[in-house]
LOGU-197936 format. One record per atom (N, C-alpha, C, CB): z, y, x. Coordinates in steps of 0.1 Angstrom, whole numbers, padded with zeros to 4 digits, always signed. Glycine has a CB too. Layout:
! LOGU-197936
ZYX/...
***
This chain:
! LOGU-197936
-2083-0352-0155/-2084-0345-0168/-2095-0351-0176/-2086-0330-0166/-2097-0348-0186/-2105-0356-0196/-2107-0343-0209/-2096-0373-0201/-2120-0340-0212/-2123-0331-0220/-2124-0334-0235/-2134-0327-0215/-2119-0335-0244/-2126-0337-0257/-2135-0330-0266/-2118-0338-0264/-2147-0327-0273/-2153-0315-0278/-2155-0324-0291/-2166-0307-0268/-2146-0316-0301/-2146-0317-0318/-2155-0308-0322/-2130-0313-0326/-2170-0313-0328/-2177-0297-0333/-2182-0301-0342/-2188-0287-0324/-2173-0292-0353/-2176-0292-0367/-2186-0275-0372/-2157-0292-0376/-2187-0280-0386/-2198-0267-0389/-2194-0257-0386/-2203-0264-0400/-2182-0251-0385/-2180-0238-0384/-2173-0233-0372/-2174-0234-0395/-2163-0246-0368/-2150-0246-0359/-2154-0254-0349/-2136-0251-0365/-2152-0254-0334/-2152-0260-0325/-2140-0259-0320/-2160-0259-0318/-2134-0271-0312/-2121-0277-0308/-2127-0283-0292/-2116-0291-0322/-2118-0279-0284/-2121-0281-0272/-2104-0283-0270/-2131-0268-0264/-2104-0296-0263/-2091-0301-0259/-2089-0308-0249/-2086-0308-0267/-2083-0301-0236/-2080-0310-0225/-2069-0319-0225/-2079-0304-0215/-2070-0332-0216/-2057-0342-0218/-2054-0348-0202/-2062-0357-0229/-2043-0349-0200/-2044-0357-0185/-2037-0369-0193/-2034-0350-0167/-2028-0378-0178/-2029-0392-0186/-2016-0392-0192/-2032-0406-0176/-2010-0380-0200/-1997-0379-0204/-1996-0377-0218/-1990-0370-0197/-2014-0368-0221/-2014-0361-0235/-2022-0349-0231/-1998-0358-0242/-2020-0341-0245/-2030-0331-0242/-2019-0317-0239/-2043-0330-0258/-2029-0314-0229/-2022-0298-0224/-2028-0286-0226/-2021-0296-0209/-2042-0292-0229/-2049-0277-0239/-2056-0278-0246/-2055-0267-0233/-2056-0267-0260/-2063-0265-0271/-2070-0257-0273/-2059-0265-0279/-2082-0252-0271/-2093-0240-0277/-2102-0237-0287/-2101-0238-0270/-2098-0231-0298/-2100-0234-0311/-2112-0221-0314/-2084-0234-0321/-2124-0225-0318/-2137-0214-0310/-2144-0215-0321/-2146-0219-0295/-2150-0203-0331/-2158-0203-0339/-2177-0203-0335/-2152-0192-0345/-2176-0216-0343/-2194-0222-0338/-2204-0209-0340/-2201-0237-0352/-2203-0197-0347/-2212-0188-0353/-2210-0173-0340/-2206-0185-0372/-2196-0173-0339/-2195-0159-0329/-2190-0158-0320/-2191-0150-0331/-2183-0170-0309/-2178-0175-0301/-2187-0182-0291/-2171-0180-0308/-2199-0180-0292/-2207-0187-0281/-2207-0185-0265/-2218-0184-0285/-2202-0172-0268/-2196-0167-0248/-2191-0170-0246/-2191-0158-0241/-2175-0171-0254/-2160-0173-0250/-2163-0188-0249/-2147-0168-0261/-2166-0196-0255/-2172-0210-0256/-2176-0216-0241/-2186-0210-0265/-2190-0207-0236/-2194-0209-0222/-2182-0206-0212/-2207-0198-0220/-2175-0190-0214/-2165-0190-0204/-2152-0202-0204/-2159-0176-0205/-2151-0208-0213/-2138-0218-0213/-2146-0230-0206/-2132-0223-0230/-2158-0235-0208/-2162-0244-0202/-2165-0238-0187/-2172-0250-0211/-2167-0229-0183/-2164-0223-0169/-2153-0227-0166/-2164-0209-0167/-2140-0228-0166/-2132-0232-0162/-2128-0244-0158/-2128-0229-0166/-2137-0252-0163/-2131-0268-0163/-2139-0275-0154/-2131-0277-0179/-2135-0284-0146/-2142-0289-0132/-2153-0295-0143/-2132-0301-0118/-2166-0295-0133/-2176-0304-0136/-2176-0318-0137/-2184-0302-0129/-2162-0321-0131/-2161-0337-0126/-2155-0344-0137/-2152-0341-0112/-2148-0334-0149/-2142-0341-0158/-2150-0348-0169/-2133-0333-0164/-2148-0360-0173/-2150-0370-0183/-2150-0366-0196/-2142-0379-0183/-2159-0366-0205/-2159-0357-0217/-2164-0367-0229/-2170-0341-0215/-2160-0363-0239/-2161-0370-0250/-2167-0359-0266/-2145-0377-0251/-2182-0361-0273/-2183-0350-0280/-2182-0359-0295/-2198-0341-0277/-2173-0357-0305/-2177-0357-0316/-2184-0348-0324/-2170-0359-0321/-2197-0347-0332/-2204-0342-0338/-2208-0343-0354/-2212-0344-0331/-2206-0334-0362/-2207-0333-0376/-2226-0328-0374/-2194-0320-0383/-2230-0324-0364/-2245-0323-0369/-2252-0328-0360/-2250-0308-0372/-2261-0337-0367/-2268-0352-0360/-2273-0346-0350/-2281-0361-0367/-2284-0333-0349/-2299-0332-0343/-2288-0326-0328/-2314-0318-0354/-2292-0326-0315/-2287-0318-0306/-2289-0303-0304/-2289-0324-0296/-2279-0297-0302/-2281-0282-0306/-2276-0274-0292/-2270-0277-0320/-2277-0260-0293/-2274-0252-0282/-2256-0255-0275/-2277-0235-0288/-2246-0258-0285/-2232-0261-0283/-2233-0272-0269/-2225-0267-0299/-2242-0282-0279/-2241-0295-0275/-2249-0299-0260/-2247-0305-0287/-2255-0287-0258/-2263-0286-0244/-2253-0286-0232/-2273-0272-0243/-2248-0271-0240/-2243-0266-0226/-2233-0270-0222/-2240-0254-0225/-2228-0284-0238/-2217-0295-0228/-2222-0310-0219/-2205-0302-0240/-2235-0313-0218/-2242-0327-0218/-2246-0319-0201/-2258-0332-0235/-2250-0308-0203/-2255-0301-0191/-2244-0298-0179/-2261-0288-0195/-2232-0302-0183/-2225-0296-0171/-2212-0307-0170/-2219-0277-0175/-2214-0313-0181/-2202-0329-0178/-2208-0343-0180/-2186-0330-0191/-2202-0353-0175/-2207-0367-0178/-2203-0367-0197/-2196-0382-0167/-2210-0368-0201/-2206-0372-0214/-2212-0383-0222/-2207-0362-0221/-2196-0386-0228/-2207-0401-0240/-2202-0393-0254/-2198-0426-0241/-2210-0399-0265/-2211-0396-0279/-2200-0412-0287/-2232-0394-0283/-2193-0402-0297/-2190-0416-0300/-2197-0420-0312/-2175-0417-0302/-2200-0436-0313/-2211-0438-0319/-2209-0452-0321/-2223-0433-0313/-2218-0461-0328/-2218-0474-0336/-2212-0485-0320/-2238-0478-0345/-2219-0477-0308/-2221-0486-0299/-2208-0485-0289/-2236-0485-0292/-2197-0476-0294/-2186-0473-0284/-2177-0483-0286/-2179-0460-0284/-2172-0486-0273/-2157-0501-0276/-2147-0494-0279/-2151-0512-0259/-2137-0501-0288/-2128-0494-0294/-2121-0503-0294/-2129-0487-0303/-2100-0499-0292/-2091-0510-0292/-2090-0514-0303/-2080-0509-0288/-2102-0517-0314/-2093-0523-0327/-2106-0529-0331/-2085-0512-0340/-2106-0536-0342/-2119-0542-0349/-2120-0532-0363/-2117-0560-0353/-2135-0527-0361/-2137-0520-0370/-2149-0529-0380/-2141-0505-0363/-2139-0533-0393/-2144-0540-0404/-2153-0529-0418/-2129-0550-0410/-2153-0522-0411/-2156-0514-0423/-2170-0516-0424/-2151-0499-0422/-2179-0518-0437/-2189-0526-0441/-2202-0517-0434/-2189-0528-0457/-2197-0505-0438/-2212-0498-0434/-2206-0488-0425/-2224-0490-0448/-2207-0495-0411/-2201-0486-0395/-2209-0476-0397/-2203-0493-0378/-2227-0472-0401/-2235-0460-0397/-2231-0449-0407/-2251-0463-0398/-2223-0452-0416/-2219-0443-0427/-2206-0435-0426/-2218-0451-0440/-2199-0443-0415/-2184-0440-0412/-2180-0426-0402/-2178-0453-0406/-2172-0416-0414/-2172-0406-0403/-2164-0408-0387/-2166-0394-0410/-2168-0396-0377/-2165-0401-0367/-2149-0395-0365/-2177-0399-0357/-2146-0386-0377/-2134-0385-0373/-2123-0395-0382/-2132-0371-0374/-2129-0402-0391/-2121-0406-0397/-2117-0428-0387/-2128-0401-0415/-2126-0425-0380/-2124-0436-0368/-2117-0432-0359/-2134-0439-0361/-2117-0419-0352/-2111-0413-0343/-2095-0414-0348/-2118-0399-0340/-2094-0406-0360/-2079-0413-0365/-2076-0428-0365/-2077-0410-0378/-2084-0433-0373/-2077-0450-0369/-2072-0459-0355/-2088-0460-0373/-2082-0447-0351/-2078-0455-0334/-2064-0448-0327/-2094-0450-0320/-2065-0435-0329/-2049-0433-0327/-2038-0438-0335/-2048-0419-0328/-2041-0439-0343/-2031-0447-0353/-2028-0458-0348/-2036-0450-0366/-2036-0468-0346/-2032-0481-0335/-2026-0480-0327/-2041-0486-0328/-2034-0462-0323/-2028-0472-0303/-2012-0462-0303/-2044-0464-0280/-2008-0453-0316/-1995-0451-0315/-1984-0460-0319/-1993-0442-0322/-1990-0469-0327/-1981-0482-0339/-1991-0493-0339/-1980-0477-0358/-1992-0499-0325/-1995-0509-0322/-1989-0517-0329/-1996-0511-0312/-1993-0530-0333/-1990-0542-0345/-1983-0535-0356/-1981-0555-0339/-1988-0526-0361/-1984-0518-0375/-1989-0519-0387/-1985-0506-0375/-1987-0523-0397/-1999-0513-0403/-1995-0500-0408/-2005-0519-0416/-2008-0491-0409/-2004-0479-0402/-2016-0468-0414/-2007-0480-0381/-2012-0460-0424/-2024-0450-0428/-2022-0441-0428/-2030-0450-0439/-2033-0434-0422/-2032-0420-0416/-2041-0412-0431/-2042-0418-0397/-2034-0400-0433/-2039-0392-0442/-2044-0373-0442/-2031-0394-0450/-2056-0376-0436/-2059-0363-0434/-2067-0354-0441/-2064-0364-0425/-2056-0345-0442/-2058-0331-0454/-2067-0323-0450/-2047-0322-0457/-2080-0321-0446/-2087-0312-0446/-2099-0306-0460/-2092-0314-0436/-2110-0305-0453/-2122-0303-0465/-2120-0313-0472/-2137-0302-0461/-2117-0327-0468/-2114-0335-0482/-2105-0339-0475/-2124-0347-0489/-2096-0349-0487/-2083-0356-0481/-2086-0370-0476/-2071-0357-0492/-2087-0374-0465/-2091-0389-0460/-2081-0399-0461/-2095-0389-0444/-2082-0409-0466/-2070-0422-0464/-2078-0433-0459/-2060-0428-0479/-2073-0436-0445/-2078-0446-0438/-2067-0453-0426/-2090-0439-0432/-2067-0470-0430/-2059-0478-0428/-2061-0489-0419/-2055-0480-0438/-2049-0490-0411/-2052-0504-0397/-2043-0508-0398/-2055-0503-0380/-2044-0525-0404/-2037-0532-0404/-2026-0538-0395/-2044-0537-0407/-2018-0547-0392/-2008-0548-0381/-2015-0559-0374/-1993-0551-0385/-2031-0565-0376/-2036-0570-0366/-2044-0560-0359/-2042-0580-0370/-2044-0553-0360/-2055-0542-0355/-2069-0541-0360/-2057-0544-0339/-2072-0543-0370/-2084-0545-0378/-2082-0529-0390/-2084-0563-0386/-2094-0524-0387/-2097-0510-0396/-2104-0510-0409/-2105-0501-0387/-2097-0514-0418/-2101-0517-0430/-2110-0507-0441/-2089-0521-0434/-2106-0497-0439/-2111-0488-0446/-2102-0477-0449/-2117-0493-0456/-2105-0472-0463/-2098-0463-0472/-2105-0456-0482/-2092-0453-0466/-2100-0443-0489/-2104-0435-0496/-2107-0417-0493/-2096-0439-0505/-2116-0414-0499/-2119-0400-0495/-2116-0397-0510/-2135-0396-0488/-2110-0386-0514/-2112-0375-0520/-2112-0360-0520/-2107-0377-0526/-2117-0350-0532/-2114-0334-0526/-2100-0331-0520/-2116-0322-0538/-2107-0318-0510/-2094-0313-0503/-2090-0299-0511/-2096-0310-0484/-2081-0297-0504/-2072-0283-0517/-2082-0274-0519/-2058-0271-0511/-2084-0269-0509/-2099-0260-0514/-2111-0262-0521/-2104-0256-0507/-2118-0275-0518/-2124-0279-0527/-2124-0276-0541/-2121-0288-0526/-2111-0283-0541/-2106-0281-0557/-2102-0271-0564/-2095-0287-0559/-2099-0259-0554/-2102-0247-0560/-2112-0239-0562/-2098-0241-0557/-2121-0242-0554/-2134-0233-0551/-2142-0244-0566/-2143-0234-0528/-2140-0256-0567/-2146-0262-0573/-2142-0259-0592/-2143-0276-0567/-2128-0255-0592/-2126-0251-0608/-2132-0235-0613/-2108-0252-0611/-2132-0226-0599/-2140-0213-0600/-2148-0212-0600/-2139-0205-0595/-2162-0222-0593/-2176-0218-0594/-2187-0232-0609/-2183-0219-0573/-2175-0238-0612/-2180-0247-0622/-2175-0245-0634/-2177-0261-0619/-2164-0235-0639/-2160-0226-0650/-2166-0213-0651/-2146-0224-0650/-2169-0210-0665/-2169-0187-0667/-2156-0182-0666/-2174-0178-0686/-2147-0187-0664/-2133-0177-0665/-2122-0183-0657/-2126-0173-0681/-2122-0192-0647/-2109-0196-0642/-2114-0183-0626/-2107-0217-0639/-2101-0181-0623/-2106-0172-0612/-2105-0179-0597/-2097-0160-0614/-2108-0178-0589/-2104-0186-0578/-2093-0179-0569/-2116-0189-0569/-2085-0189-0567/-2069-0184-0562/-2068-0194-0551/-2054-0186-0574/-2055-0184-0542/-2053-0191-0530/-2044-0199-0534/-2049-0183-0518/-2041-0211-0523/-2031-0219-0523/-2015-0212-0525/-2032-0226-0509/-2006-0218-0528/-1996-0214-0526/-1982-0222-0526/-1997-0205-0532/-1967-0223-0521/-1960-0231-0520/-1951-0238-0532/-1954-0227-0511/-1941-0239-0536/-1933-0252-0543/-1940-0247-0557/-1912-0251-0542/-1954-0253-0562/-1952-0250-0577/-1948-0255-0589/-1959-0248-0580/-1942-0251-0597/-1938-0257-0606/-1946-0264-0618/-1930-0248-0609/-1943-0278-0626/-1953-0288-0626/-1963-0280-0645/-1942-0308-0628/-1947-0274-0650/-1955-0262-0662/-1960-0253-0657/-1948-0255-0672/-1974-0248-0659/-1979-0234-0655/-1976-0231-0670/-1996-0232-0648/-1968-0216-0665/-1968-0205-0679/-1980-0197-0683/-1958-0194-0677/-1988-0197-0672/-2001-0190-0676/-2014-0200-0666/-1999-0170-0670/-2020-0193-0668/-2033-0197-0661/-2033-0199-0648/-2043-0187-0662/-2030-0191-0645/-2028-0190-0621/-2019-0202-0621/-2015-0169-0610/-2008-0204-0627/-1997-0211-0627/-2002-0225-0630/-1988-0205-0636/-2010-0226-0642/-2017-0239-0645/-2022-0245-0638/-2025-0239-0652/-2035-0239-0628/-2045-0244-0622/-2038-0247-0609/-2057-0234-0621/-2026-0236-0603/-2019-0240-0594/-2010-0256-0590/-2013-0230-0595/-2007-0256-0606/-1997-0267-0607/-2012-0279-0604/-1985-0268-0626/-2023-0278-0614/-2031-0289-0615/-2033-0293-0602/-2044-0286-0622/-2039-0284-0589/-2045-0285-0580/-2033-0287-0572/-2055-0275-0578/-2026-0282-0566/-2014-0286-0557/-2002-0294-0560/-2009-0276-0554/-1996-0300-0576/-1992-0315-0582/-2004-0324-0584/-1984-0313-0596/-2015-0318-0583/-2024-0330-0586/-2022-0339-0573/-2041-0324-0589/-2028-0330-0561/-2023-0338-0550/-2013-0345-0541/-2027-0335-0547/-2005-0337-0548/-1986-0345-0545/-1987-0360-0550/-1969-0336-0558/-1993-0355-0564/-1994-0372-0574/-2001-0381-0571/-1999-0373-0589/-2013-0374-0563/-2021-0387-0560/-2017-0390-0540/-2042-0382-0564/-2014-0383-0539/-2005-0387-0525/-1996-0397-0527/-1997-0376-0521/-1984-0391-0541/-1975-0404-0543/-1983-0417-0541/-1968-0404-0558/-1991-0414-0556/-2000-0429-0558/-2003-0435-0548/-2013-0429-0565/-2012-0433-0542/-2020-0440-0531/-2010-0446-0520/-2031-0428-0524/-1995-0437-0518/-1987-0446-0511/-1985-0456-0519/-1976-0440-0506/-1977-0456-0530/-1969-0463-0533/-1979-0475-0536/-1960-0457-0542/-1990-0477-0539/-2000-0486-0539/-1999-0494-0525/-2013-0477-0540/-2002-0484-0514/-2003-0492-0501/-1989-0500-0500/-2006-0481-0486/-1980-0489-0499/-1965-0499-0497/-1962-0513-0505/-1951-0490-0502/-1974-0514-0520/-1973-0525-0530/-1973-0536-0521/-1986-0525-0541/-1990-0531-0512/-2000-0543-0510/-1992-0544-0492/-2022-0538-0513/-1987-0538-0484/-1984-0541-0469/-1971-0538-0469/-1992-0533-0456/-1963-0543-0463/-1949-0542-0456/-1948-0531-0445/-1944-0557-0450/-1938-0526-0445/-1931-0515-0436/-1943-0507-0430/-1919-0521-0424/-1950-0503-0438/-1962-0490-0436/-1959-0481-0427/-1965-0482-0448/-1966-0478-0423/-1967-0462-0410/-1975-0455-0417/-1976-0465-0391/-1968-0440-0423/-1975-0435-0426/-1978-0420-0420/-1972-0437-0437/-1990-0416-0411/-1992-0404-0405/-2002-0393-0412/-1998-0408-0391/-1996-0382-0410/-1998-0371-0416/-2008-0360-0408/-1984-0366-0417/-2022-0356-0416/-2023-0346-0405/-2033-0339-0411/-2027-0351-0389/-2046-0328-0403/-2053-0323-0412/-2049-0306-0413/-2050-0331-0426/-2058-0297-0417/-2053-0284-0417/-2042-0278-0427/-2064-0276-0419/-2043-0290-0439/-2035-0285-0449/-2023-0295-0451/-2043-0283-0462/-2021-0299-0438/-2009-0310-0440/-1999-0303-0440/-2007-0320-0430/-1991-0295-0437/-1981-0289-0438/-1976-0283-0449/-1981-0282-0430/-1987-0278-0458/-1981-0272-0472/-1980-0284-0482/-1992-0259-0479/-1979-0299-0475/-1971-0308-0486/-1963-0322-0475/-1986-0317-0500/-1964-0314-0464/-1954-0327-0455/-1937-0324-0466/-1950-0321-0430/-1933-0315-0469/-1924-0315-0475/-1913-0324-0487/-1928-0308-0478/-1930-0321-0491/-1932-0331-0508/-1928-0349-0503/-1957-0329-0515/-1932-0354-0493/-1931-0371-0494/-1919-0371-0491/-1940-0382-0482/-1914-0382-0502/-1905-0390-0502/-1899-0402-0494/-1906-0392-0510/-1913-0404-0485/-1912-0417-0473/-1908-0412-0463/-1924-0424-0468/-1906-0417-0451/-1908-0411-0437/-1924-0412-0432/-1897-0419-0426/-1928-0402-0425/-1938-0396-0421/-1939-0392-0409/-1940-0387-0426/-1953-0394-0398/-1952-0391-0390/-1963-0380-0391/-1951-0400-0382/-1961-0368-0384/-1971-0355-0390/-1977-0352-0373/-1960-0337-0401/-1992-0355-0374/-1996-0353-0359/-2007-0342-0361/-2001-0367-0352/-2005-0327-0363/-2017-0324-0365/-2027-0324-0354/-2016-0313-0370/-2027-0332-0342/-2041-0329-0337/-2045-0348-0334/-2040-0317-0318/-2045-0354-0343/-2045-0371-0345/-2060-0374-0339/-2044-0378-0363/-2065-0365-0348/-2083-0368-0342/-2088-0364-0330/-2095-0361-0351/-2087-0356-0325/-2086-0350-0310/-2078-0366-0298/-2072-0332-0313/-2069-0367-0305/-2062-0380-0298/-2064-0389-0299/-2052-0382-0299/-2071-0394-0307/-2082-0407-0310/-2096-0405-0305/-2085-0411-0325/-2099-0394-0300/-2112-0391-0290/-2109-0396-0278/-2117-0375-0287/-2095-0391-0277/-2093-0389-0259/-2088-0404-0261/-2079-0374-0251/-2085-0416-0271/-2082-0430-0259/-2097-0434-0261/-2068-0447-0266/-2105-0434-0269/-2118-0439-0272/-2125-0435-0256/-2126-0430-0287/-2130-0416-0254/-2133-0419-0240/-2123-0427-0228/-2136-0406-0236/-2111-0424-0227/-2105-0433-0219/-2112-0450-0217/-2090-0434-0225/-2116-0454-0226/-2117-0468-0230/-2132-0468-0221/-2117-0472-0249/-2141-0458-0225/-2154-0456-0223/-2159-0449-0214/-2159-0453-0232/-2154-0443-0206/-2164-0434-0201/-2164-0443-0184/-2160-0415-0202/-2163-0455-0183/-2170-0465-0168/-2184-0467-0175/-2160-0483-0163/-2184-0467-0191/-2197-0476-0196/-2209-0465-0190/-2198-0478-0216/
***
C-alpha cells in the first residue's frame, strides 16, 4: 500500500493506493479534525510508503504526526519524475499543479495532453506528446469570482453558484450569474480551442472541485478525473520512495 497526504489550508486528503489504484479516500478538516486525522492514521501499517504534498512551507503539527510514524518523501525541486519538467521557474511551480502533469503523462503517454483544474483558481497545465511539461495558465476559480465582485463593489450581493445560466441576465443575480459562470464556459472554450490551434489530437482532462458544474458545457471529448492530483502523488512516490 502506499499513502498519499494532500494538505491544503483548510482540507486534508488522505488517500490510500495499492498497485491497481486508489482504494481509499479521507477527506479531513485541517482546523477540527485533528483526532479523527490521528485515528485514520492509526489504522494504516507503519510500513507503508507515503508521499506529503504541502500548501504550507514551515512543518507543522499535521505534518509531524505523518513524518513520525511513516517513511516519507516531500515532493520537491529534487524528486525524479517520468517527464521533463521545462517550466522556467521549477521553485515557483505549484506542487499540485505538477502532480497533475505527471498523471496526465503517465495516463496518455505520448499525448499531448491539458489537464484543467477547477478549484480556488482554474489551472491549465500541459505535456506535450514528448513528455516534456511545458507550462500553462492560472486564472480565478468560480468563487473567487464571486466573492471577488461582492467584496470589491457597494451593492452586488454575493451569490451562490448555480446550473445552466442563461447568457442575458434579466436582473442583477442573473447578470453576475451569467458573467461569472459564461464567463468561464468562454474562457474554457478559448483556451481549448487555442491549444487544439497550436497541437494535434489533444487530451483534454477535467478535474478540480468545481469540475462537474461545467463538464457538461465542453463540446470536446473529456476525460473528468476528479482525484488527478492525488494520482500524480501516488506515481511520483512510486518512482521515489527507494531514493
Amino acid at each position: 500500500m502506499y499513502l498519499v497526504a494532500d494538505l491544503g489550508n483548510t482540507q486534508l486528503k488522505l488517500a490510500l493506493f495499492d498497485q491497481k489504484g486508489m482504494v481509499q479516500l479521507k477527506k479531513l478538516n485541517r482546523e477540527t479534525d485533528f483526532d479523527l486525522f490521528k485515528e485514520h492514521l492509526d489504522s494504516i501499517s507503519p510500513e507503508t510508503p507515503c508521499i506529503i504534498s504541502s500548501v504550507i512551507e514551515e512543518e507543522n503539527e499535521i505534518e509531524k504526526e505523518i513524518t513520525n510514524r511513516f517513511k516519507t518523501i516531500y515532493l520537491n525541486n529534487s524528486s525524479n519524475l517520468p517527464l521533463k519538467n521545462n517550466y522556467r521557474t521549477p521553485e515557483t511551480l505549484g506542487q499540485d499543479r505538477l502532480a497533475n502533469a505527471v498523471a496526465c503523462h503517465t495516463h496518455h503517454p505520448n499525448q499531448n495532453v491539458l489537464s484543467i483544474d477547477m478549484g480556488t483558481c482554474i489551472k491549465y497545465d500541459f505535456v506535450n506528446a514528448t513528455g516534456e511539461y511545458l507550462g500553462g495558465a492560472i486564472s480565478p476559480g468560480l468563487q473567487m469570482r464571486l466573492e471577488s465582485l461582492s467584496t470589491n463593489t457597494g451593492r452586488l450581493p454575493l451569490l451562490e453558484p448555480e446550473g445552466d445560466v442563461a447568457v442575458i441576465g434579466g436582473n442583477t443575480k442573473e447578470s453576475i450569474l451569467s458573467g461569472v459562470m459564461n464567463g468561464i464556459r468562454f474562457e474554457l472554450e478559448g483556451v481549448i480551442e487555442e491549444y487544439k490551434r497550436q497541437y494535434n489530437d489533444l487530451y483534454i482532462v477535467l478535474t478540480g472541485g468545481d469540475h462537474e458544474r461545467f463538464v457538461k458545457a465542453f463540446k470536446y471529448p473529456i476525460f473528468a478525473r476528479p482525484n488527478l492530483t492525488l494520482e500524480g502523488l501516488y506515481y511520483i512516490l512510486k518512482i521515489n520512495e527507494s531514493k
